[in-house]
C-alpha positions, 0 to 999 in steps of 0.5 A, spaced: 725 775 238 722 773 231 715 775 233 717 782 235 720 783 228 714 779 225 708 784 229 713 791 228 713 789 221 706 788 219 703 793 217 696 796 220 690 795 216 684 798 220 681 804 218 677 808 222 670 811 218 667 817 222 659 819 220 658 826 221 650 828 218 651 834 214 644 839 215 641 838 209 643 831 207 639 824 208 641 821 215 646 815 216 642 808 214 643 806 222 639 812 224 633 808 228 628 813 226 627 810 220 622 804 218 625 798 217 623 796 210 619 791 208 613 793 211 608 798 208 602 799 203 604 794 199 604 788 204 598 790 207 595 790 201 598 783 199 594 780 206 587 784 205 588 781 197 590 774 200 583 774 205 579 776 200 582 771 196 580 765 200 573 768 202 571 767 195 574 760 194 573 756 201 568 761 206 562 762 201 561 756 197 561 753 203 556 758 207 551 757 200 550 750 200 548 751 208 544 755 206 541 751 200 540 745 205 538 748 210 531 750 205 532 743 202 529 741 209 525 745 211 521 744 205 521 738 205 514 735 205 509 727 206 511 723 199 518 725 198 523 720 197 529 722 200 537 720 202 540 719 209 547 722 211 547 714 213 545 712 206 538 709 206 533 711 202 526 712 203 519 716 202 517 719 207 510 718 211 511 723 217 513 730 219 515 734 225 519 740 226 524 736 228 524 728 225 522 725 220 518 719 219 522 714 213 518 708 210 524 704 207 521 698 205 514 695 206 512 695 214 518 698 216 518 705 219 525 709 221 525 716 225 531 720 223 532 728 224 531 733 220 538 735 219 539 727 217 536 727 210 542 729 206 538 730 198 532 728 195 531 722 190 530 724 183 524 720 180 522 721 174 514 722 174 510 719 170 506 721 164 
């Protein structure tokens, strides 16, 4: 009996809110004809900005020295002394299209590739 008189004496609170739309009056927030926000111009062009930015900072500097390696050993030529990507350095005495010939010491003679040869020794010539 005392929980009958406690519901009875409760008051209600809910409340009921009806959305009419009006001709003339934006639609109600919950309309799925709208775009959800956050996507739009402004975030694609962040990701184009963003692409960009890493094409300058890590793809091309990288295509440039492939490049200037690739001519770095195509040039190369009988007398040059060269670095190896393994660290041994030599003057060369043979040439094909695709090994070289390394004199590393008096009578010692190793073929490497082409690609192996990383930089060429700077000498300074004499005068």
């Amino acid at each position: 009996m005392i929980l009958a008189q406690a519901v009875e004496a409760a008051p209600a609170t809910t409340q009921v809110v009806e959305t009419v739309a009006v001709e003339g009056t934006p639609a109600p927030a919950g309309d799925p004809a709208q775009q959800p926000p956050g996507f739009g111009m402004s975030t694609l062009l962040i990701w184009i900005l963003i692409f960009v930015g890493f094409y300058f900072i890590l793809i091309r500097p990288q295509t440039k020295r492939q490049k200037a390696m690739q001519k770095m050993q195509n040039e190369l030529k009988v007398g040059d002394s060269v670095y190896t990507q393994s660290g041994i350095i030599g003057k060369i005495v043979s040439l094909d299209e695709t090994t070289v010939t390394l004199q590393v010491s008096e009578g010692t003679r190793i073929p490497f590739l082409r690609a192996a040869v990383s930089a060429l020794v700077n000498t300074p010539e004499a005068k």
